[in-house]
PDB file of N, CA, C and O in Angstrom:
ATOM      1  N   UNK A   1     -34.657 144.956-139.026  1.00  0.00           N
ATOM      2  CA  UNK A   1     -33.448 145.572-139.509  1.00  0.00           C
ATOM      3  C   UNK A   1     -33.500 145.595-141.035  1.00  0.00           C
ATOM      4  O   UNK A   1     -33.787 144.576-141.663  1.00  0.00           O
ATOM      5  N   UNK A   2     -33.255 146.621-141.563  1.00  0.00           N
ATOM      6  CA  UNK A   2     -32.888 146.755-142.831  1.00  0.00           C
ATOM      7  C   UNK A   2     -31.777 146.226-143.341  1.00  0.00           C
ATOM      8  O   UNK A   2     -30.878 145.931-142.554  1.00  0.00           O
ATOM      9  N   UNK A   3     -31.606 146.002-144.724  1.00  0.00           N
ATOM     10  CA  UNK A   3     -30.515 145.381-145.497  1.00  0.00           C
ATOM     11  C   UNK A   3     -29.422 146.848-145.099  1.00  0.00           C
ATOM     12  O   UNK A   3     -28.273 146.612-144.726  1.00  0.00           O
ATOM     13  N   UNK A   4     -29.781 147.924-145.189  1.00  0.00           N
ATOM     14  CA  UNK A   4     -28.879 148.248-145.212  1.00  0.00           C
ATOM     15  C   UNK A   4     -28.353 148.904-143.733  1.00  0.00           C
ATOM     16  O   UNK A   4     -27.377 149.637-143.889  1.00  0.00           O
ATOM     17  N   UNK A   5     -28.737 148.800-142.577  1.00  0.00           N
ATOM     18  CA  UNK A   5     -28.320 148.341-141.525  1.00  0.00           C
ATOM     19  C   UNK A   5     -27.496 147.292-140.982  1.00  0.00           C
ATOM     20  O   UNK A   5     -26.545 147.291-140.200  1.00  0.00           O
ATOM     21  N   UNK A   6     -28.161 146.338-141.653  1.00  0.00           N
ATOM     22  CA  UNK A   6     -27.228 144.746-141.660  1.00  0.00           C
ATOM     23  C   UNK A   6     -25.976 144.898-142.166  1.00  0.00           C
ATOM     24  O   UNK A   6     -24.949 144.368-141.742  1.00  0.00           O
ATOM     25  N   UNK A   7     -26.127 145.841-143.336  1.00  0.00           N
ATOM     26  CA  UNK A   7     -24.356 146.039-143.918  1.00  0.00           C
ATOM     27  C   UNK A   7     -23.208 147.125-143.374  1.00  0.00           C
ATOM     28  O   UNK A   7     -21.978 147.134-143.391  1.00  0.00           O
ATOM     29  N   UNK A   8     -24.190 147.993-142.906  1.00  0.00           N
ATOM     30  CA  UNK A   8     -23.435 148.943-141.342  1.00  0.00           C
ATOM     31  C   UNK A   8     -22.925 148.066-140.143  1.00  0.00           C
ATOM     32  O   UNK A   8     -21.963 148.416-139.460  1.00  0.00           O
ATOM     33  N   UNK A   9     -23.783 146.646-139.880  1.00  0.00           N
ATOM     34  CA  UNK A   9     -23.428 145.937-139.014  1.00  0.00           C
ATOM     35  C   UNK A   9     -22.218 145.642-139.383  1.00  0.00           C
ATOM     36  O   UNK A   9     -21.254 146.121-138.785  1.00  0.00           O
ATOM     37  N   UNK A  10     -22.039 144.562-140.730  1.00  0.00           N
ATOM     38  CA  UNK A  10     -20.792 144.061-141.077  1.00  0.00           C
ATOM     39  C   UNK A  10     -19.279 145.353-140.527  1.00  0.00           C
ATOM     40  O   UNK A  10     -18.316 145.391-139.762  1.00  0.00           O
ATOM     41  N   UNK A  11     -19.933 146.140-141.477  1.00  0.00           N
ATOM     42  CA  UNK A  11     -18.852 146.816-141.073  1.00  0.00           C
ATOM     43  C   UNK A  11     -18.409 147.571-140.017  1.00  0.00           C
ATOM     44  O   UNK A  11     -17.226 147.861-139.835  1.00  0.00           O
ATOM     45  N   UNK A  12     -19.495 147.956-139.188  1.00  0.00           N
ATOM     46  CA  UNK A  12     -19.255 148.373-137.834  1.00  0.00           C
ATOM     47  C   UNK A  12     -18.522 147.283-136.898  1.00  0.00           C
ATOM     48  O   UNK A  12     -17.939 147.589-135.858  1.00  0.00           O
ATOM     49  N   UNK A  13     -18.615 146.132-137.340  1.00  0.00           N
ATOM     50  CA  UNK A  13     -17.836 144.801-136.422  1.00  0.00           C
ATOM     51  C   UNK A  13     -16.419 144.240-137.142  1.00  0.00           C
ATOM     52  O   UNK A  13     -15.667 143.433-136.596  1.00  0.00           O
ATOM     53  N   UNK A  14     -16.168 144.929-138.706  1.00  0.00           N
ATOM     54  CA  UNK A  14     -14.916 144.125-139.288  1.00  0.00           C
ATOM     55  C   UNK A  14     -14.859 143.202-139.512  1.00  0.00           C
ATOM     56  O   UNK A  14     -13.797 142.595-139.366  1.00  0.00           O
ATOM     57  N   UNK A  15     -16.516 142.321-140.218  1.00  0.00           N
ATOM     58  CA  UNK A  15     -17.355 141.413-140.534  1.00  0.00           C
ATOM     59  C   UNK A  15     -17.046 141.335-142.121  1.00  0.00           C
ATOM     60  O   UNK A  15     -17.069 142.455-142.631  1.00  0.00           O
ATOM     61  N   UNK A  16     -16.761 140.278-143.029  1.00  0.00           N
ATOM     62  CA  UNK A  16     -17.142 140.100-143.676  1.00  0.00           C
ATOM     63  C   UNK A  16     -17.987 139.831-144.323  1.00  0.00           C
ATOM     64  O   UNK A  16     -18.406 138.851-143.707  1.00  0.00           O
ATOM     65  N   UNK A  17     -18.853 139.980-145.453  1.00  0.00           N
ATOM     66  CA  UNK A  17     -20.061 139.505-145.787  1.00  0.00           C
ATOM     67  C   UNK A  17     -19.701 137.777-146.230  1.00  0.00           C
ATOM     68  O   UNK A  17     -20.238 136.766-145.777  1.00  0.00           O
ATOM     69  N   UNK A  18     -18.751 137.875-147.129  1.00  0.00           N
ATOM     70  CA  UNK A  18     -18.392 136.589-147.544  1.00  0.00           C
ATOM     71  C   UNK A  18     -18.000 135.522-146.750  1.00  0.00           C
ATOM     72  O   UNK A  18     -18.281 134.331-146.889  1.00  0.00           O
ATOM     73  N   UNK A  19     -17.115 136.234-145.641  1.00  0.00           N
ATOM     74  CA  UNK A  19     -17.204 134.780-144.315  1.00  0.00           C
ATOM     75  C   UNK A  19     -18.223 134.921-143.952  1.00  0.00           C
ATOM     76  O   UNK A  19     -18.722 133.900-144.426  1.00  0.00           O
ATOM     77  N   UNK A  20     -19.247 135.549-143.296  1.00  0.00           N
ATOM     78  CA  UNK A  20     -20.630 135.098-142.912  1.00  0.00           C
ATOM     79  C   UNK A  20     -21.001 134.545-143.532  1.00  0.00           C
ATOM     80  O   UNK A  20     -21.470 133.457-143.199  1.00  0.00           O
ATOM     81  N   UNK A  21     -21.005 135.017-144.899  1.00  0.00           N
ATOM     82  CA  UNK A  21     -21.947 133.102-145.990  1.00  0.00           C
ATOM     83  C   UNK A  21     -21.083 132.051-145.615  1.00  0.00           C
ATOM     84  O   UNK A  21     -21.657 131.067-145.148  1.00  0.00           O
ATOM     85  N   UNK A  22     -19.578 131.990-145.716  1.00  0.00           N
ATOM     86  CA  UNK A  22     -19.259 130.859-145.779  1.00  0.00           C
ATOM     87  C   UNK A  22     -19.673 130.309-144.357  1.00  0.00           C
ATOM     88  O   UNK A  22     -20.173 129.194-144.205  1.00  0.00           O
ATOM     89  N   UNK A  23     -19.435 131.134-143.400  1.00  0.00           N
ATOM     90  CA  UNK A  23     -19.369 130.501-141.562  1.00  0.00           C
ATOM     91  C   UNK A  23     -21.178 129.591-141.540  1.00  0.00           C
ATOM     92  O   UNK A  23     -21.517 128.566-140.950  1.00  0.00           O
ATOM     93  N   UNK A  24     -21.722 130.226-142.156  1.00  0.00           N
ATOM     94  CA  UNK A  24     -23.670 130.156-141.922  1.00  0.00           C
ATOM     95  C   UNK A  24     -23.798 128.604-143.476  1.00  0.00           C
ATOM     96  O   UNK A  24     -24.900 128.202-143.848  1.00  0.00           O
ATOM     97  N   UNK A  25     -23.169 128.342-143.757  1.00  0.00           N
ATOM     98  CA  UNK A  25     -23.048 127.750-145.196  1.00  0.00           C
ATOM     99  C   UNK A  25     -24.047 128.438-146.202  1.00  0.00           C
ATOM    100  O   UNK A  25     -24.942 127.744-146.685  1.00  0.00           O
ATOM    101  N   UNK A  26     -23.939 129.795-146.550  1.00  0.00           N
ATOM    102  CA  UNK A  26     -24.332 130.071-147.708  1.00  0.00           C
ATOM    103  C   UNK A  26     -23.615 129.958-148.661  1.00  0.00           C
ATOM    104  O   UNK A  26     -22.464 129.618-148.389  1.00  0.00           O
ATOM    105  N   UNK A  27     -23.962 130.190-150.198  1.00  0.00           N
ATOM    106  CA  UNK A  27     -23.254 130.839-151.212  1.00  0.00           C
ATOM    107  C   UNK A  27     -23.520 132.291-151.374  1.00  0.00           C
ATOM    108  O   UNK A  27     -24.619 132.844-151.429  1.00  0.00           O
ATOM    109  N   UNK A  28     -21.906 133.006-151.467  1.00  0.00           N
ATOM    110  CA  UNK A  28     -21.803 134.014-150.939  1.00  0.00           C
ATOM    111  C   UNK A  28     -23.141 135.206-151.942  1.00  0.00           C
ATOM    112  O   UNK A  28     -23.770 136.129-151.425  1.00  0.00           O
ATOM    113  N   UNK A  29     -23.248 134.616-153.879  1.00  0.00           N
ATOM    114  CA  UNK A  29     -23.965 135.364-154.280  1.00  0.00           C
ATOM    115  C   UNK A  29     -24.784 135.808-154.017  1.00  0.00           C
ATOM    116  O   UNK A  29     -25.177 136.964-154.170  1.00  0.00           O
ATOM    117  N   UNK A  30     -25.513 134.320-153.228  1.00  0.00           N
ATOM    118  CA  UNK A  30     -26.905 134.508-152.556  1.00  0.00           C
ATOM    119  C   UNK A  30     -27.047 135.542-151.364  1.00  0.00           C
ATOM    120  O   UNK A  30     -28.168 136.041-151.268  1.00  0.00           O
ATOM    121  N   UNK A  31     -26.522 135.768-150.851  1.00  0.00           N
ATOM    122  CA  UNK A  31     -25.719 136.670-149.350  1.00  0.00           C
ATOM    123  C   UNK A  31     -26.305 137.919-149.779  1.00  0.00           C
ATOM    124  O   UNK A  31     -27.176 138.600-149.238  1.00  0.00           O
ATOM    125  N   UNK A  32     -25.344 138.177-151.387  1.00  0.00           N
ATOM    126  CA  UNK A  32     -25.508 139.685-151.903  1.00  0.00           C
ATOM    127  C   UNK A  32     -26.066 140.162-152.638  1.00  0.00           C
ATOM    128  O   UNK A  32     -25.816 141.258-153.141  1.00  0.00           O
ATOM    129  N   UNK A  33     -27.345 139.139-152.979  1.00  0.00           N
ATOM    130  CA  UNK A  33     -28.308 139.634-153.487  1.00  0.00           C
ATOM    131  C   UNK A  33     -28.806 139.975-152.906  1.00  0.00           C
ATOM    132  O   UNK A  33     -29.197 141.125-153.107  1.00  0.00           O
ATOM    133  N   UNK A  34     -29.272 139.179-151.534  1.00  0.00           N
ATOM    134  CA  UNK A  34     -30.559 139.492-150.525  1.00  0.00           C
ATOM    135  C   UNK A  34     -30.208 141.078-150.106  1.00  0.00           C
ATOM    136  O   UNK A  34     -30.958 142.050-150.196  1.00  0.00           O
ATOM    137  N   UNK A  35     -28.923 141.029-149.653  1.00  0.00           N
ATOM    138  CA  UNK A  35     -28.345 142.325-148.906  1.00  0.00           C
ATOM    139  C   UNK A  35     -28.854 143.415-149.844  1.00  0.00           C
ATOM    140  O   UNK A  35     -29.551 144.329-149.404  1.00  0.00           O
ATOM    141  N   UNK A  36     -28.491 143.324-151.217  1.00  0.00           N
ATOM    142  CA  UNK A  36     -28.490 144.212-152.471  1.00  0.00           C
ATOM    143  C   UNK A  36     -29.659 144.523-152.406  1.00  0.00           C
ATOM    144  O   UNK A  36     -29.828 145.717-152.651  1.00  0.00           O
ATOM    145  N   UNK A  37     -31.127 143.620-152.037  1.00  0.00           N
ATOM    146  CA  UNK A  37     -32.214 144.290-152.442  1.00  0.00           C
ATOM    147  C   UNK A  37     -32.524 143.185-154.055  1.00  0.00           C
ATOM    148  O   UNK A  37     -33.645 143.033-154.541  1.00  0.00           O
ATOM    149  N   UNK A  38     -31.342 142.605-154.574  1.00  0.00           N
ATOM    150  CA  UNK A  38     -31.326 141.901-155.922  1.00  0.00           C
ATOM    151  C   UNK A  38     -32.897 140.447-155.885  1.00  0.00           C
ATOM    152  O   UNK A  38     -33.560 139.889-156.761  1.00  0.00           O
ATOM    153  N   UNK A  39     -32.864 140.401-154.657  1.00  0.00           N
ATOM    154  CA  UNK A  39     -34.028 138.982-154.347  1.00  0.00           C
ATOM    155  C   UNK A  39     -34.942 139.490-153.406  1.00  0.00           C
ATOM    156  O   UNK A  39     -34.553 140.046-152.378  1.00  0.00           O
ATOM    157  N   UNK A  40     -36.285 139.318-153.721  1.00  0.00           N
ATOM    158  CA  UNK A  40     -37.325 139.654-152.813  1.00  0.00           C
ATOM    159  C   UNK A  40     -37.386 138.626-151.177  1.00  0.00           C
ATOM    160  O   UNK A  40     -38.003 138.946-150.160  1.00  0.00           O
ATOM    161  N   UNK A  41     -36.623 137.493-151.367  1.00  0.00           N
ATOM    162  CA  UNK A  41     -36.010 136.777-150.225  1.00  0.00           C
ATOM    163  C   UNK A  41     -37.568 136.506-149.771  1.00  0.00           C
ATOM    164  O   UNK A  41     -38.027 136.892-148.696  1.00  0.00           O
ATOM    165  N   UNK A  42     -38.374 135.707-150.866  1.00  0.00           N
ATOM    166  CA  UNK A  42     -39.374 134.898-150.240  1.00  0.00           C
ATOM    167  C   UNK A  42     -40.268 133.909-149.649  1.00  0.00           C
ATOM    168  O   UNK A  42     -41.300 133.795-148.988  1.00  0.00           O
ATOM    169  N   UNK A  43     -39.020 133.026-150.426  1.00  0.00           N
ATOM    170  CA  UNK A  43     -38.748 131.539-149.809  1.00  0.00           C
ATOM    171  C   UNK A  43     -37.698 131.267-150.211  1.00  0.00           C
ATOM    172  O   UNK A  43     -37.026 132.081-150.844  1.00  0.00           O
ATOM    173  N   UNK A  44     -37.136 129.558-149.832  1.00  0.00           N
ATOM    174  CA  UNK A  44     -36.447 129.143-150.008  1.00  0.00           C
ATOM    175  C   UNK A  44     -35.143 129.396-149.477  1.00  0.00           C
ATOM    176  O   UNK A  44     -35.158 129.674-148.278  1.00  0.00           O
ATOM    177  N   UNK A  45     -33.742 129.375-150.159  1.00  0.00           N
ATOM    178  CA  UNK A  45     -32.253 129.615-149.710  1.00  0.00           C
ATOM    179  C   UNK A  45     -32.628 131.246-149.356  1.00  0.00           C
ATOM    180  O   UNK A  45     -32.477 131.542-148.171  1.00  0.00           O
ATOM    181  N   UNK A  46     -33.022 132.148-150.113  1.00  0.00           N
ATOM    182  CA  UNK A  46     -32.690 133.672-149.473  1.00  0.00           C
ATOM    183  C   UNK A  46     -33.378 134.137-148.849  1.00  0.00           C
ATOM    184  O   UNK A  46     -33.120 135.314-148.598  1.00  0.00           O
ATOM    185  N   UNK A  47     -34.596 133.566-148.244  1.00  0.00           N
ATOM    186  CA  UNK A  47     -35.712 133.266-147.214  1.00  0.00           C
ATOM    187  C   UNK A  47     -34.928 133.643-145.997  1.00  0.00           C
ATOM    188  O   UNK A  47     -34.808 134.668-145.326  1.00  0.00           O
ATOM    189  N   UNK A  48     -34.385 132.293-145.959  1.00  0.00           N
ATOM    190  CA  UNK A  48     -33.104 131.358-145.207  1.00  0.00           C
ATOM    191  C   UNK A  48     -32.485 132.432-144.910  1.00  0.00           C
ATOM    192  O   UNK A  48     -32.668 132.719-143.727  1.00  0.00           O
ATOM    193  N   UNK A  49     -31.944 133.031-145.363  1.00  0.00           N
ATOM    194  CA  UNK A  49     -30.553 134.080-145.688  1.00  0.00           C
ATOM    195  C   UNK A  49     -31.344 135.494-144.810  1.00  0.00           C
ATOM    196  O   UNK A  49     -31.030 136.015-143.739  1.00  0.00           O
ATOM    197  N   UNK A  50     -32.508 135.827-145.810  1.00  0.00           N
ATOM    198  CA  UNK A  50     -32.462 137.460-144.601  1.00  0.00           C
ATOM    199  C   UNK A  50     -33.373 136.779-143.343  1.00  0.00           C
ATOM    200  O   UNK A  50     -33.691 137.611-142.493  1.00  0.00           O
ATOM    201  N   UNK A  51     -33.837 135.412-143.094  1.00  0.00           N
ATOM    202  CA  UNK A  51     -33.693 135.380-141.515  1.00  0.00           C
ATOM    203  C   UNK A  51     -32.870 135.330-140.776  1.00  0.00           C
ATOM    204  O   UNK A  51     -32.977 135.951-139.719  1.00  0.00           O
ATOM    205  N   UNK A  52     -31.740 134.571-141.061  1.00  0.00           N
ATOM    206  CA  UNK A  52     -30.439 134.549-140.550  1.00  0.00           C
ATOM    207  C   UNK A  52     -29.720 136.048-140.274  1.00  0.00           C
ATOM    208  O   UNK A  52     -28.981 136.480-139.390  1.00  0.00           O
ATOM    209  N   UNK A  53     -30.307 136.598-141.460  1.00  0.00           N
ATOM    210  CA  UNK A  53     -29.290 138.223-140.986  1.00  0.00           C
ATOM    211  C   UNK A  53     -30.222 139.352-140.565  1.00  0.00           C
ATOM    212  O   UNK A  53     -29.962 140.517-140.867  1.00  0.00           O
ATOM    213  N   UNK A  54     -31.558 138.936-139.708  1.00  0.00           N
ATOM    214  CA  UNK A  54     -32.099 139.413-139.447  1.00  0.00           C
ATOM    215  C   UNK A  54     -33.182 140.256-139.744  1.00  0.00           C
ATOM    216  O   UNK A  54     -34.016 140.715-138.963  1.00  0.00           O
ATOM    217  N   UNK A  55     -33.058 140.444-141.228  1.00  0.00           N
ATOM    218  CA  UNK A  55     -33.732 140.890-142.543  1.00  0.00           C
ATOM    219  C   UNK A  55     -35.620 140.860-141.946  1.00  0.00           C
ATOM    220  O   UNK A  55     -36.468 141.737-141.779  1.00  0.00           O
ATOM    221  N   UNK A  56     -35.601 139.775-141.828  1.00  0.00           N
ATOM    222  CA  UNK A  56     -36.779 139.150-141.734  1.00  0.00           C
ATOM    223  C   UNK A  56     -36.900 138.289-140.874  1.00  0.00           C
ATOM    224  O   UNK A  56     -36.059 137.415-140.666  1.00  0.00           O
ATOM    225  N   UNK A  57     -38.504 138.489-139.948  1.00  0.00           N
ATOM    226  CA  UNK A  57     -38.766 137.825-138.554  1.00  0.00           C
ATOM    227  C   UNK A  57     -38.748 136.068-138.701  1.00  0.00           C
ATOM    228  O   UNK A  57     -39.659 135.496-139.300  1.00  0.00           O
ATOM    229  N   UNK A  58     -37.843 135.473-138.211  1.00  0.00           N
ATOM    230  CA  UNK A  58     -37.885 134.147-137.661  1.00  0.00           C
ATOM    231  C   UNK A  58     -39.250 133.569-138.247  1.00  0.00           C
ATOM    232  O   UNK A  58     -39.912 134.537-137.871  1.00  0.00           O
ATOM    233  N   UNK A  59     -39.977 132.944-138.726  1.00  0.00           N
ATOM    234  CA  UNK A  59     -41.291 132.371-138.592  1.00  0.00           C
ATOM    235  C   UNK A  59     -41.458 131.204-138.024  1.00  0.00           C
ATOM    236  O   UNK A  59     -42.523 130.589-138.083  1.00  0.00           O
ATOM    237  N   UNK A  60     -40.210 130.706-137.299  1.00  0.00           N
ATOM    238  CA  UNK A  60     -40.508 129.451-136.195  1.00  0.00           C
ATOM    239  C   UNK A  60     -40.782 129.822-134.781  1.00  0.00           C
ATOM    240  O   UNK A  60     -41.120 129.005-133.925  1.00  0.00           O
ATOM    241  N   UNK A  61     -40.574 131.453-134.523  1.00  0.00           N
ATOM    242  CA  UNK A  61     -40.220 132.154-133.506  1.00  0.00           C
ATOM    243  C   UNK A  61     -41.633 132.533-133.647  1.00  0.00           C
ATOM    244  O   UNK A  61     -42.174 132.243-132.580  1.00  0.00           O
ATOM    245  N   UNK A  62     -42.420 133.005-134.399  1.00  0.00           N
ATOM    246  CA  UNK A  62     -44.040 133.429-134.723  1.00  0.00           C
ATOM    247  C   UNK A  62     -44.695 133.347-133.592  1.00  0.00           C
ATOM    248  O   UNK A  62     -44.202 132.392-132.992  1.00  0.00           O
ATOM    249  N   UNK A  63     -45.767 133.949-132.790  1.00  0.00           N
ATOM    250  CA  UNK A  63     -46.688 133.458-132.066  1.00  0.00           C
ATOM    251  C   UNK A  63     -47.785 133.609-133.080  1.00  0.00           C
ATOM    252  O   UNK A  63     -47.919 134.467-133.952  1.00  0.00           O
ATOM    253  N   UNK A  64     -48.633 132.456-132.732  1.00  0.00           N
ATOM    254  CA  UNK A  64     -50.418 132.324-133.059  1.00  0.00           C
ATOM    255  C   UNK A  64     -51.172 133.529-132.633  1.00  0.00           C
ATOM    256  O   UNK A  64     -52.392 133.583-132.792  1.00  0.00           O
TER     257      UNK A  64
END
């Protein structure tokens, strides 16, 4: 899924972006950068962030 699919999601459901950070414990900036395209989301917290929003494949989920 694309970032900007993910943000059609929000709003196709009446989703906030900012309660999803808060519900998932992000900080919300971090949320809208990844979404924005603002962070290449390659490790770390925004890693975290576009796996959670689907951005990017699970890598615990990975097969060998």
């Amino acid at each position: 899924m694309t970032p900007q699919q993910r943000k059609a999601k929000f709003i196709a459901h009446g989703e906030s972006i900012g309660t999803w950070a808060d519900q998932h414990g992000f900080r919300r900036p971090d949320v809208y950068r990844v979404l924005n395209g603002q962070s290449p989301a390659l490790r770390g917290t925004q890693h975290l962030i576009a796996v959670k929003l689907g951005i990017k494949p699970d890598p615990s989920k990975a097969t060998a």
